[in-house]
N, C-alpha and C positions, 0 to 999 in steps of 0.2 A: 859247501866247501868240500866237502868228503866226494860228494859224485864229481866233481874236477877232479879231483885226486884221482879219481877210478880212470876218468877219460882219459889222464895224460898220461899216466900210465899203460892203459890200452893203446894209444898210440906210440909209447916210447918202445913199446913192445915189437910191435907193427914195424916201425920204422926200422929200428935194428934187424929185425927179420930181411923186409926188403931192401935194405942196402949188405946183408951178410949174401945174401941171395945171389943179387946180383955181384958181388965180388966172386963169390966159391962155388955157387950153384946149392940148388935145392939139396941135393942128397950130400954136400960135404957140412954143409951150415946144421948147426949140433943147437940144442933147448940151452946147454951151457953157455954156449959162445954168444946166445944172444941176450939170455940174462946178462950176462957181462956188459955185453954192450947198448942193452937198455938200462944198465944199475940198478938191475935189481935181484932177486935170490929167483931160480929155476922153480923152485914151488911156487912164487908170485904168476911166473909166467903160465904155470901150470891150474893156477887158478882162475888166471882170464881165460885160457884157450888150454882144453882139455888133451889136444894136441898137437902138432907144428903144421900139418895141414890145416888144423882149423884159423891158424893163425891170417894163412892167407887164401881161404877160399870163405868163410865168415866175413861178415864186419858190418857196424852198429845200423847202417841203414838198411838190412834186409831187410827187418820187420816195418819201416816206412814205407818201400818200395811194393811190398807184398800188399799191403792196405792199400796204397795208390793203384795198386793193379786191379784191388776187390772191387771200387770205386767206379771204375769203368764201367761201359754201356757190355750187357751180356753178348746184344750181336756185334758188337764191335771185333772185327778180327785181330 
């Protein structure tokens, strides 16, 4: 139950970001505006993504995507 809690909140976080983004643009959209608009406190946000870049160049399938890469044939281009 707790790790859903984390997720959806990781993604209410996410979302607000890409939709503040897309209305304002990157450099006007504030750590403020989107805790607000994900509902929840600016240090929640600052605990999932360390900063508002990581908010959107991060996200939860890197570490899948990297192992599916290791997987691969080595001569494989």
């Amino acid at each position: 139950m707790r790790e859903r809690k984390k997720i959806k909140t990781r993604e209410a976080i996410r979302g607000a970001t890409y939709a503040l983004i897309e209305e304002q643009g990157y450099d006007a959209t504030t750590i403020d505006q989107i805790a607000d608009r994900a509902e929840v406190s600016p240090s929640t946000v600052f605990r999932y993504f360390p900063t508002k870049e990581d908010i959107v160049l991060t996200d939860e399938f890197d570490a899948v995507m990297l192992e599916e890469i290791r997987r691969r044939p080595a001569e494989e281009p």
